[in-house]
C-alpha positions in Angstrom: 0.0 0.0 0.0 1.0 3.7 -0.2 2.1 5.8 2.5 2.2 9.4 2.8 4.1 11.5 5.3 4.8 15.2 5.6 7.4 17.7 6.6 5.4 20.9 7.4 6.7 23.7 9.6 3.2 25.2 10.5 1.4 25.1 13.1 -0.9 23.3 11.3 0.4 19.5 11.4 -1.7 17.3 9.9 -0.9 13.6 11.8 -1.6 11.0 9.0 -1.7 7.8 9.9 -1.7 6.6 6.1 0.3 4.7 3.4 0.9 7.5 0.6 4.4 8.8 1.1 3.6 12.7 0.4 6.7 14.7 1.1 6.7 18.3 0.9 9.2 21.3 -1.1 8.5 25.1 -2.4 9.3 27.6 -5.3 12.0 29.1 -6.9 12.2 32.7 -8.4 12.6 32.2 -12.1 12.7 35.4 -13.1 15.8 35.4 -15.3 14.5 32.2 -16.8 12.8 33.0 -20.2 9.8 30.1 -21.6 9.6 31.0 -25.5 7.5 27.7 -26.3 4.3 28.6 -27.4 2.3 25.4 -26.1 1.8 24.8 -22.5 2.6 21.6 -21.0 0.4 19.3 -19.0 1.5 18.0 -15.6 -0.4 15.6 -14.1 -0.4 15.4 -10.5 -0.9 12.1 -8.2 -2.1 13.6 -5.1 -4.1 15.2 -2.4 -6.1 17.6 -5.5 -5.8 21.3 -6.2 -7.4 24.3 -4.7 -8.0 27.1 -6.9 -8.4 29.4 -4.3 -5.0 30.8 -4.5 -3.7 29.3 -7.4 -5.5 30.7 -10.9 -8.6 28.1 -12.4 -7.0 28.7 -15.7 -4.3 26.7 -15.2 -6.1 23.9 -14.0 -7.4 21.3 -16.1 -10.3 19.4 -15.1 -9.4 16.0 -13.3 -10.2 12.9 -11.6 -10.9 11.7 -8.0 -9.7 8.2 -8.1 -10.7 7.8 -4.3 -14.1 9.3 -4.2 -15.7 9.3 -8.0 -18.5 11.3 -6.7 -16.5 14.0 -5.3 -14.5 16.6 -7.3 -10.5 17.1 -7.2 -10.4 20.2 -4.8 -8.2 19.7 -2.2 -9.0 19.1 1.2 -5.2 18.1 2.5 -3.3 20.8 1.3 -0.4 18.8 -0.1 -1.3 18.8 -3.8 -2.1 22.3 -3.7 1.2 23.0 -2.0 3.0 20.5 -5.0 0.7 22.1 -7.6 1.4 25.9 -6.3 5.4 25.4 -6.6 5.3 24.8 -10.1 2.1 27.3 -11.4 3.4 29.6 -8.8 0.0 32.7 -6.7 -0.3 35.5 -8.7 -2.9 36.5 -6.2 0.0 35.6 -3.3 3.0 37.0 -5.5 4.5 33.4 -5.9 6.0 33.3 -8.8 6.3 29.2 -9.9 8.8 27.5 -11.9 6.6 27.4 -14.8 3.5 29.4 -14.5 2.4 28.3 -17.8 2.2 24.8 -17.5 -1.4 23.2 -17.3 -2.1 21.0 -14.2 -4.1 18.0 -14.3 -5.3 16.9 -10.8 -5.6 12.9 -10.3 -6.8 12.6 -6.2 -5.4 9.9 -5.0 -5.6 10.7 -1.3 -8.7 12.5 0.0 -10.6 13.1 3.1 -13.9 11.6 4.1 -16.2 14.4 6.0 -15.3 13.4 9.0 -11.7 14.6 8.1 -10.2 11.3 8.5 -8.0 10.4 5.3 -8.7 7.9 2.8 -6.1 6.9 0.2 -6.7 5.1 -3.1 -3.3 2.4 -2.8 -1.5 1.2 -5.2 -4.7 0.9 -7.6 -5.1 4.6 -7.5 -1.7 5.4 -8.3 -1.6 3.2 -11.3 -5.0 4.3 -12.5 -3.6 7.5 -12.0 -0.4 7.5 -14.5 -2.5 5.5 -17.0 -5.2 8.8 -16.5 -2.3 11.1 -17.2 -0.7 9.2 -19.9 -4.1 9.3 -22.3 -5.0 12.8 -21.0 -1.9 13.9 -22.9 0.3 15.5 -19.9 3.8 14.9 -21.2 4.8 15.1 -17.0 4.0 13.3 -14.5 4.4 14.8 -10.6 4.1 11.6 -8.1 5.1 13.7 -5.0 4.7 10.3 -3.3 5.6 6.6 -2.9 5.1 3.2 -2.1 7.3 0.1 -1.2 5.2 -2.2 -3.4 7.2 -3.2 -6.6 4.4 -4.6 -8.3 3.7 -5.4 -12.1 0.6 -2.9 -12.4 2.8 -0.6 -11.4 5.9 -1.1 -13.5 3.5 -1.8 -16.6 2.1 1.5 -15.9 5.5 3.1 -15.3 6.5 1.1 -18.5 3.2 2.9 -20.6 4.1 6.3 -19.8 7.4 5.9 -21.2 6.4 4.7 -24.3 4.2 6.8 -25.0 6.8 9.9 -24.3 5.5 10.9 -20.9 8.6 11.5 -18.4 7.8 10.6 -14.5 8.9 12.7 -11.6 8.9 11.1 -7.9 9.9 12.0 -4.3 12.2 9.9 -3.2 10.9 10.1 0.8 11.6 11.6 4.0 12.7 8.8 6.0 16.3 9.5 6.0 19.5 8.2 5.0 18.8 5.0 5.8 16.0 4.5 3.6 16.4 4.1 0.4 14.0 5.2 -2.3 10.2 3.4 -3.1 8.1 3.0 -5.7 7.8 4.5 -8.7 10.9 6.6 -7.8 13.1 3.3 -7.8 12.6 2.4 -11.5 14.7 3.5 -14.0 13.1 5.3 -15.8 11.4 7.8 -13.1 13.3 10.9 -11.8 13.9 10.6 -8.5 14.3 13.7 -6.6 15.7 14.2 -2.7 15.9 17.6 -0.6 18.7 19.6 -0.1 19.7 22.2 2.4 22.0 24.3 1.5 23.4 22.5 -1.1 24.1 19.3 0.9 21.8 16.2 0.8 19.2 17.2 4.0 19.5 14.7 6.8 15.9 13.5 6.1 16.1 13.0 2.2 16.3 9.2 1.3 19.0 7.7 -0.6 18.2 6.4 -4.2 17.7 10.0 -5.6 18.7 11.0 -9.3 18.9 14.3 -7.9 18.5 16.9 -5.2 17.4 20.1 -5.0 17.4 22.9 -1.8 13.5 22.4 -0.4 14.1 23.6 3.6 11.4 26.2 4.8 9.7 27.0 1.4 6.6 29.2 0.7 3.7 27.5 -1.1 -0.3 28.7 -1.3 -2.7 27.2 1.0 -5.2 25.5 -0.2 -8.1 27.1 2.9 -10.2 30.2 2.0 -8.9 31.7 5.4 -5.4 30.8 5.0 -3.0 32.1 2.0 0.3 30.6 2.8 2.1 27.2 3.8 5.5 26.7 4.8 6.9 23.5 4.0 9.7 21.3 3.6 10.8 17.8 1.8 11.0 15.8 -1.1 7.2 16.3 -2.2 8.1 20.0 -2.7 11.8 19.1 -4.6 10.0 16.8 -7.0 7.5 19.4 -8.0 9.7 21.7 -8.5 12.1 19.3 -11.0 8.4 19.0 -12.5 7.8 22.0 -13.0 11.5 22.3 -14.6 11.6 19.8 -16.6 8.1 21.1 -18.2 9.8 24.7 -18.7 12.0 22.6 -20.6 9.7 20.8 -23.1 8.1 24.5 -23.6 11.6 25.2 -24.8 12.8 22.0 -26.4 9.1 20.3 -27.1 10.5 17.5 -29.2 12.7 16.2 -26.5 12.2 12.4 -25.4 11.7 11.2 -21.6 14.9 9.8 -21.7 16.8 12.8 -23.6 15.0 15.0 -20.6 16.5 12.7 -18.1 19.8 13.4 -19.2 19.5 16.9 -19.6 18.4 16.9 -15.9 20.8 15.1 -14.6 23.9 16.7 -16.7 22.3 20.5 -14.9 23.0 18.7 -11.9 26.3 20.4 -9.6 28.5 17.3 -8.5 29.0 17.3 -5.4 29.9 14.5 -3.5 31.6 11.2 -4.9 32.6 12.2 -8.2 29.6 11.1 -10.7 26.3 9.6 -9.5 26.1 8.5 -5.4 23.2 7.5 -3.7 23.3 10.2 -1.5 23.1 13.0 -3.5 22.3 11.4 -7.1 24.3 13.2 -10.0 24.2 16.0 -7.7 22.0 19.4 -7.0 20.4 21.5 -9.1 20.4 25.2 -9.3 17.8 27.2 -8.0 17.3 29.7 -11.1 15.9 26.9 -12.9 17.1 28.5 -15.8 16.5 26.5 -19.0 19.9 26.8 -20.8 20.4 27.5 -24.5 21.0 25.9 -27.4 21.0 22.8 -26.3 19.0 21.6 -22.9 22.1 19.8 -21.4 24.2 22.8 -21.2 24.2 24.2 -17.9 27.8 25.4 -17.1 27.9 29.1 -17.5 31.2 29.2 -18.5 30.6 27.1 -21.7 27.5 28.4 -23.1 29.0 31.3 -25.2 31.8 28.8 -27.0 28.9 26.1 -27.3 26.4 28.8 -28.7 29.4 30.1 -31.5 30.3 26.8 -32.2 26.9 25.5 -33.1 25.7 28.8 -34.9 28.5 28.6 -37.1 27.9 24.9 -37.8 31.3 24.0 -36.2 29.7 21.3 -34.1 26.0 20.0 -34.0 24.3 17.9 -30.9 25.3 14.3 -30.1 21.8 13.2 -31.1 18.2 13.4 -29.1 18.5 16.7 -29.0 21.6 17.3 -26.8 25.0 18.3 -26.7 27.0 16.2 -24.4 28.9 18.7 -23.0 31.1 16.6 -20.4 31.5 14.0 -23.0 35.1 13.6 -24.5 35.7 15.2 -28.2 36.7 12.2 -30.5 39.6 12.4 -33.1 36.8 12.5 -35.7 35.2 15.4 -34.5 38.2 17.6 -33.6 39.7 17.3 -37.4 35.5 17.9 -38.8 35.5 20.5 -36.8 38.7 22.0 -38.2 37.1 21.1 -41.3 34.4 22.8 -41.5 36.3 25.5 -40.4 37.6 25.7 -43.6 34.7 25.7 -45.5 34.2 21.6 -45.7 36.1 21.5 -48.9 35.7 18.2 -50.4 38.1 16.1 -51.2 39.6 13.7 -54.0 42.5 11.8 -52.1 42.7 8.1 -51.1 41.8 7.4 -47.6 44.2 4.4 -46.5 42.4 4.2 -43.1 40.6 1.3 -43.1 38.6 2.7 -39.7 37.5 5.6 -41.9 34.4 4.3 -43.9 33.6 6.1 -47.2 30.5 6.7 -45.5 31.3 8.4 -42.6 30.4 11.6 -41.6 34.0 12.4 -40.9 35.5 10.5 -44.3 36.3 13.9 -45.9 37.5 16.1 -42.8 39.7 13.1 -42.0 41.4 13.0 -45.4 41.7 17.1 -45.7 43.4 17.0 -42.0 46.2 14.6 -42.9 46.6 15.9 -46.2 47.4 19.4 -44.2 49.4 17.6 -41.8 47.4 18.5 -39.1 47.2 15.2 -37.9 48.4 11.4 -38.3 47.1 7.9 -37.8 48.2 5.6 -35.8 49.4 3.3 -38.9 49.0 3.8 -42.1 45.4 1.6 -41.8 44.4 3.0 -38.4 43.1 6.3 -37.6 41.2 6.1 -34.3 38.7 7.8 -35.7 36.5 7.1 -32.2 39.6 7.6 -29.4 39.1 10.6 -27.3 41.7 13.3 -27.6 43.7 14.8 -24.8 44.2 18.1 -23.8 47.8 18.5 -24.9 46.9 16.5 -28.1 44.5 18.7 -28.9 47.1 22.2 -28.5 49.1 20.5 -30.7 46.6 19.4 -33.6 44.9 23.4 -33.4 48.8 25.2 -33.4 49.2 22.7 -36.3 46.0 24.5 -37.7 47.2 28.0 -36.5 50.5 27.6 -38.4 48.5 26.4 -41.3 46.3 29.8 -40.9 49.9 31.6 -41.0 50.0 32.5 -37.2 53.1 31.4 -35.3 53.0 29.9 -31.8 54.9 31.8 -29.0 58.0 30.4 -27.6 57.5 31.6 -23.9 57.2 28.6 -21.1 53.7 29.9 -19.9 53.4 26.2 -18.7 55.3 26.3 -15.8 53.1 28.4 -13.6 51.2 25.2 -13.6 51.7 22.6 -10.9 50.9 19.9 -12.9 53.3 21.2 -16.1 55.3 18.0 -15.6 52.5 16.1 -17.1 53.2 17.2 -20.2 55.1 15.2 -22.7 57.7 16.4 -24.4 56.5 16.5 -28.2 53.3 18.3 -27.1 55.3 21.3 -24.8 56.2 23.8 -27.3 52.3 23.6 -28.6 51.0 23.6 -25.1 52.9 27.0 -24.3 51.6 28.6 -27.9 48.2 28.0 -27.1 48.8 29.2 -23.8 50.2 32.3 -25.1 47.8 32.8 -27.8 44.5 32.3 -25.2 43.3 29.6 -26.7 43.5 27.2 -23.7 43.4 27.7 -20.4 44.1 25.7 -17.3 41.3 23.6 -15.6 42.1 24.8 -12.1 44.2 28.0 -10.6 47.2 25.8 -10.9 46.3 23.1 -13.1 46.2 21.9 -17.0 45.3 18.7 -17.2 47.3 18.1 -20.0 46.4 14.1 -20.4 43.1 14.7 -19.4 40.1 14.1 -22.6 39.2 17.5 -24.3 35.5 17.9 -23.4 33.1 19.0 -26.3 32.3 22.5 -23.8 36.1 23.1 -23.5 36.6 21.7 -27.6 33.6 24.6 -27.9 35.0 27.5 -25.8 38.8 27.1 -27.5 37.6 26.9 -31.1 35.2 30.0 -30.4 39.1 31.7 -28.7 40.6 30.4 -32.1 38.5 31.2 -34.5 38.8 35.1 -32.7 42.4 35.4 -32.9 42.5 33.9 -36.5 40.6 37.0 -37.5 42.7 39.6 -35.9 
């Protein structure tokens, strides 16, 4: 069965003694965030129902009580309003959500009899509930909630929304460290999402969470005529407001698959505990702007988005497919010489390709045979090219001075690479390119006092030092 348990700081503390996991978080200022889709996105939310008392009728869709039929899907908890509120935000209240343009569907899946003692719907409700959403045609669903039932309705239903392109957010609970994530939030498929405070995995956020987000002491709307305001805290709260992201998102990039969305979520995600995903803190915390980057979804460092911007504008690079960029992933020898290549113009070419890696009918068959031919770069026989191997750092300064020289700009002779601690690193061959590209701006170091040279090229650094080349080429 389900069970539901909340973090509220009022006064008001509603003592459920139920199965529904509810677990509570608030908004977000997104002010600098700018939606340019033009087509709102559904969100269905699995919960307690909506009041639209404080939160505007308009941007409620007209939903299902899967607990009572008879009754309708205003809320008489407080906890779906509260979920609901974060992401369509109180302009009555001045509460400004992380996507006020979305559309909320309300599936009641907890309710109160008149008495005021709480019924909840189980299992059967919930999985009524995603199949609801699914054919209702929200492309989100919000389960601020969950069970420790791992049953086949439930990963069928899990299963259905995926197919049919519907992505699924869930709490991942309140029970502490100890506890590990339920159901749906478990499967692979679902977001999972765990509290923060102040940037660190709260004490009471379970492990098993994709990701966290700060959700201590957060202002939501009430959902009682004579009260405005609820303060509240948990993983409820942090899942509605990934949500409510992750529909800004689609409004932005509406073609974008559940799992593509997934990926862009989890590569906005700040590392900050083991490096990579941990169960404590997932693949890490997200920002609170909830600023949808640009021109890809996945590209969240600030410090890459110009270079990533030039170098897709100008057709230098293009997305790794499903709509993203990969910005974290390493730059392969093939795409380093393409986009050197391109560069130029993508002049074709007439010349034998000996490389039997190279196929005729690669994308990178021509940029591979103009870079040799310019001796910007070798293979490593004359069959093998490597066309897939990751590039290093240093390897890279040495193929782009190659292609400086080639522009008819010289490489300075200064050893700028000894201010580094790590300038030991680099080998021998590669020094003399390493300190031009230094000295021209084209690379920088990773750290205050490091280079990394035998460290992969990332295709956000590959973006940021082509955008530095291509400027001092056109001095």
């Amino acid at each position: 069965m389900l069970r539901i348990s909340y973090f509220m700081k009022q006064a008001i503390r509603t003592a459920v003694s139920v199965l529904l996991v509810l677990a509570l978080l608030v908004p977000v200022s997104s002010a600098e965030a700018v939606e340019t889709g033009d087509t709102p996105v559904m969100i269905g939310f699995i919960d307690s129902g909506i009041s639209t008392i404080n939160i505007s009728p308009d941007r409620v869709a007209e939903g299902v009580n899967f607990v009572f039929p008879e009754n309708d899907t205003s809320d008489r908890i407080g906890h779906g309003t509260a979920t609901a509120g974060l992401v369509l935000g109180s302009e009555a209240l001045g509460i400004e959500g992380v996507c006020p343009a979305a559309v909320a569907l309300p599936l009641v899946v907890v309710d109160r009899y008149p008495s005021g003692v709480v019924n909840n719907g189980g299992a059967e409700a919930l999985v009524r509930a995603i199949y609801e959403a699914v054919d209702r045609g929200c492309r989100i669903i919000n389960a601020s909630l969950s069970t420790g039932e791992d049953t086949q309705e439930l990963r069928d239903a899990v299963a259905y929304a995926e197919e049919k392109g519907v992505l699924i957010v869930s709490a991942a609970g309140n029970d502490g460290k100890e506890g590990t994530a339920g159901y749906p939030a478990s499967y692979g498929t679902v977001i999972s999402v765990g509290s923060a405070e102040n940037s660190l995995p709260a004490d009471f956020s379970q492990d098993g969470a994709d990701v966290i987000v700060n959700s201590i002491d957060l202002t939501a709307p009430a959902h009682r005529s004579g009260s405005k305001l609820q303060t509240v805290s948990g993983t409820s709260y942090a899942c509605a407001l990934v949500s409510g992201f992750c529909a800004k998102i689609l409004m932005n990039y509406p073609d974008l698959s559940p799992s593509a969305l997934r990926k862009a979520v989890y590569r906005l995600a700040k590392d900050i505990l083991e490096p990579g995903y941990d169960s404590r803190s997932g693949w890490g915390v997200l920002p609170d702007t909830f600023e949808v980057p640009c021109p890809f979804p996945d590209t969240g460092d600030a410090w890459s988005r110009e270079g990533i911007s030039y170098a897709s504008e100008n057709g230098l690079m293009q997305g790794t497919g499903d709509g993203l960029f990969d910005p974290r992933s390493p730059l392969t020898r093939a795409m380093l010489v393409t986009i050197l290549w391109r560069m130029e113009g993508s002049p074709k070419m007439y010349t034998i390709c000996h490389f039997g890696d190279v196929p005729s009918d690669s994308w990178y068959h021509d940029a591979v045979r103009w870079a040799v031919s310019k001796q910007l770069v070798n293979g490593y026989s004359r069959t093998r090219f490597g066309p897939d191997d990751s590039v290093s750092r240093e390897q890279a300064a040495a193929i782009l001075m190659r292609y400086a020289s080639y522009k008819g700009h010289g490489t300075a002779a200064e050893d700028l690479s000894g201010s580094y601690d790590d300038s030991d690193q680099i080998s021998a061959w590669a020094r003399e390119a390493v300190n031009g590209a230094l000295g021209m701006g084209i690379i920088t170091g990773t750290g205050s006092h490091t280079l990394s040279p035998k460290a992969p090229l990332t295709r956000a650094q590959a973006a940021t030092v082509i955008m530095r080349l291509s400027t001092v080429l056109s001095e």
